[in-house]
VOPAGU-2260 file (C-alpha; in pm, 1 decimal, decimal comma):
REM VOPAGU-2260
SITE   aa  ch    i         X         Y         Z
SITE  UNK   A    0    1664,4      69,0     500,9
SITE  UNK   A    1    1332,1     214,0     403,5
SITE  UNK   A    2    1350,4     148,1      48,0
SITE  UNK   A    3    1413,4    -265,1     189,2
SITE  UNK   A    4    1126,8    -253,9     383,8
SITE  UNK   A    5     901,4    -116,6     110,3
SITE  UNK   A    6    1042,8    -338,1    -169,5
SITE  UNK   A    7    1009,9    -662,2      76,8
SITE  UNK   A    8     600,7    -515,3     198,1
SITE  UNK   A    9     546,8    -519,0    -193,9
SITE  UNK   A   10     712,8    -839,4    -274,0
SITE  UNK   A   11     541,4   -1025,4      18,4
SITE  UNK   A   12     195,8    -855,4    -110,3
SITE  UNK   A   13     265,0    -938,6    -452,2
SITE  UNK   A   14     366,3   -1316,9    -372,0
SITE  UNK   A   15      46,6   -1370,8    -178,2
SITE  UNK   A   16    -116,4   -1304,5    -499,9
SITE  UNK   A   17      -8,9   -1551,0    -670,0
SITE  UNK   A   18    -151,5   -1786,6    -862,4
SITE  UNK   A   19    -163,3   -1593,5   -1176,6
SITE  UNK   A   20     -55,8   -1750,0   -1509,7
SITE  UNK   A   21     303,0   -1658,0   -1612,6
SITE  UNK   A   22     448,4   -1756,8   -1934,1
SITE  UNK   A   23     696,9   -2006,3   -1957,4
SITE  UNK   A   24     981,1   -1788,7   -2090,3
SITE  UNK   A   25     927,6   -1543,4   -1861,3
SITE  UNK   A   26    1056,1   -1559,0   -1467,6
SITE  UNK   A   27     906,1   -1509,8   -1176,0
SITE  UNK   A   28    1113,7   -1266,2   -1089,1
SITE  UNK   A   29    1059,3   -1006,6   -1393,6
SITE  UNK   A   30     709,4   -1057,7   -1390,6
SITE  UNK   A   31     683,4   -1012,3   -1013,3
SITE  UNK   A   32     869,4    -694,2   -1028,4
SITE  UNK   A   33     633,2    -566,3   -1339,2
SITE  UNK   A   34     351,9    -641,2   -1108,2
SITE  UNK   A   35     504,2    -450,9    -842,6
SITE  UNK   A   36     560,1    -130,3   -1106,6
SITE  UNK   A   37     176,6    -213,7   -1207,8
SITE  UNK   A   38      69,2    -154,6    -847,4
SITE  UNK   A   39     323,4     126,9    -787,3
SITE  UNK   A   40     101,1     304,0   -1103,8
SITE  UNK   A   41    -216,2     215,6    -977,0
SITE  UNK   A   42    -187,7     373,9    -613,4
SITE  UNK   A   43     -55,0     707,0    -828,3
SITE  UNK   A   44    -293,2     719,4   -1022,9
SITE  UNK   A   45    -568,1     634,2    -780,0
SITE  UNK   A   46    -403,1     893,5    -522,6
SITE  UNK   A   47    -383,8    1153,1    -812,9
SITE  UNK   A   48     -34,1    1229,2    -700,5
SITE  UNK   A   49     315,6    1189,4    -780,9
SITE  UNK   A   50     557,4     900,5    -703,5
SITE  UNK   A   51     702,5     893,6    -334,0
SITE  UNK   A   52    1095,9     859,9    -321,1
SITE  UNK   A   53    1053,3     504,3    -196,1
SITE  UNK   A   54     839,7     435,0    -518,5
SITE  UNK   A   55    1061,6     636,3    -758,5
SITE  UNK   A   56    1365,8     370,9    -664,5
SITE  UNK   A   57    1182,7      97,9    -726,4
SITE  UNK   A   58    1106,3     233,2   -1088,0
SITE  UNK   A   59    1487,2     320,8   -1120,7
SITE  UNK   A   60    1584,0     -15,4    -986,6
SITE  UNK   A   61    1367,1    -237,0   -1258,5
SITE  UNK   A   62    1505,2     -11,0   -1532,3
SITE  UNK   A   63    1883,1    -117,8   -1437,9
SITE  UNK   A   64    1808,4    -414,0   -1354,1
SITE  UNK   A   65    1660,4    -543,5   -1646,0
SITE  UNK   A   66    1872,6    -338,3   -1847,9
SITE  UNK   A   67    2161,2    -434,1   -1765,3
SITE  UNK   A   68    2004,7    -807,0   -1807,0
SITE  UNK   A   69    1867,1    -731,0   -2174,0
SITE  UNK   A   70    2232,1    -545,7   -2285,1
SITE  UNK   A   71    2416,1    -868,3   -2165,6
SITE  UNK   A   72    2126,5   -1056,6   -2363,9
SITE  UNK   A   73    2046,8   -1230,4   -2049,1
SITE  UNK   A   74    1642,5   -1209,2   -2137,0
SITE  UNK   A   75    1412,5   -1446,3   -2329,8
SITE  UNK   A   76    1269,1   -1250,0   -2636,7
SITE  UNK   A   77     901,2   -1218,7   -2431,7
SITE  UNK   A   78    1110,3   -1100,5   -2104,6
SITE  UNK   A   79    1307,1    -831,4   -2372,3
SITE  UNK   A   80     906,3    -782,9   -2469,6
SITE  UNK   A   81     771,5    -749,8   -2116,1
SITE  UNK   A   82    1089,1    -521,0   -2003,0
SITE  UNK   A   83    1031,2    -281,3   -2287,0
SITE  UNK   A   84     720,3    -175,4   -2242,5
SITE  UNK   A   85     746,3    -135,6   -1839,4
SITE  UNK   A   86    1032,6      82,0   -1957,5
SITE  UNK   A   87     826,8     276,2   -2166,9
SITE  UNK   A   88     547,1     390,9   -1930,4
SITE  UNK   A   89     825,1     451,2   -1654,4
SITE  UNK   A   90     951,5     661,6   -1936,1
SITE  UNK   A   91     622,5     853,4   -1955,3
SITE  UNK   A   92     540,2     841,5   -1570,4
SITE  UNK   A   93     464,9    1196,5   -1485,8
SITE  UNK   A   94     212,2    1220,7   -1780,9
SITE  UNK   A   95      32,0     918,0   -1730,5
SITE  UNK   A   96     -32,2     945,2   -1322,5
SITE  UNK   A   97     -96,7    1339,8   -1332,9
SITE  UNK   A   98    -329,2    1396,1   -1613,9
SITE  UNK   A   99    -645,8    1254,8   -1641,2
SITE  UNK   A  100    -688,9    1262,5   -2018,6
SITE  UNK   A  101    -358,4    1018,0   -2018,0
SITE  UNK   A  102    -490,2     756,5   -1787,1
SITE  UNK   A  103    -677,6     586,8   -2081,1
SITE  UNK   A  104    -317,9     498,6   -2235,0
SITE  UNK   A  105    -171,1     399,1   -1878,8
SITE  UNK   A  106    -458,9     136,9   -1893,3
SITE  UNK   A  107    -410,5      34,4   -2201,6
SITE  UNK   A  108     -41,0     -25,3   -2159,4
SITE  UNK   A  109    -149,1    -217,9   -1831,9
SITE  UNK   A  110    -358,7    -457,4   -2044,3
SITE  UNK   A  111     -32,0    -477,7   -2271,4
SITE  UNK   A  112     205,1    -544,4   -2022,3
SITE  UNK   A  113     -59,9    -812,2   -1855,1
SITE  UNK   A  114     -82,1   -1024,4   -2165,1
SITE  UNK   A  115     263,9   -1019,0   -2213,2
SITE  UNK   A  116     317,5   -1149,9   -1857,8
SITE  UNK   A  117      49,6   -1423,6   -1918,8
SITE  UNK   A  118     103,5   -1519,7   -2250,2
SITE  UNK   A  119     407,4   -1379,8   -2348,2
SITE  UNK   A  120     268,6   -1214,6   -2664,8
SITE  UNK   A  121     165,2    -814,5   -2696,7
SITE  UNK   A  122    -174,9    -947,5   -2842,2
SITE  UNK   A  123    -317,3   -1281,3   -2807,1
């Protein structure tokens, strides 16, 4: 029940903050839930701790979620784009919220995984 409550606080935060561009071939739905891992990183990392258990299912969630989605080839190409690299710093979580000399990549990834969401390119 608590991991509902947390995933429907963040949803309803993340909603209300809408307004941001979103590609065309990307959903709402993947790119709200990126968001959601974005902020999930951010408090870490701001906090200078590890992820809660709450937090932790959320990251597990996305990554079966969407990959289940991209195996069945139910993504666009940019959604395949956008799901791969949120994979890939959920892949390297521990390193890039504990140590400091790592949060340089975390934001850099960020700024990838932005751009992505807004223009559906890694670079634009």
């Amino acid at each position: 029940m608590k991991h509902f409550l947390l995933i429907g606080t963040l949803l309803i935060i993340l909603t209300g903050c809408g307004g941001e561009k979103v590609h065309e071939n990307i959903s709402e739905g993947i790119a709200t839930d990126a968001k959601q891992i974005l902020e999930i990183y951010d408090i870490a990392v701001k906090e200078k701790r590890s992820f809660t258990d709450d937090e932790q299912y959320i990251l597990d969630d996305f990554q079966l979620l969407y990959g289940a989605k991209e195996k069945n080839g139910d993504l666009s190409e940019e959604e395949s784009r956008l799901f791969i690299l949120v994979r890939n710093m959920i892949d390297l979580d521990e390193a890039l919220v504990l140590k400091e000399s790592e949060h340089e990549d975390y934001e850099a990834q960020k700024k990838l995984i932005n751009s992505v969401i807004k223009t559906g390119e890694i670079y634009n």
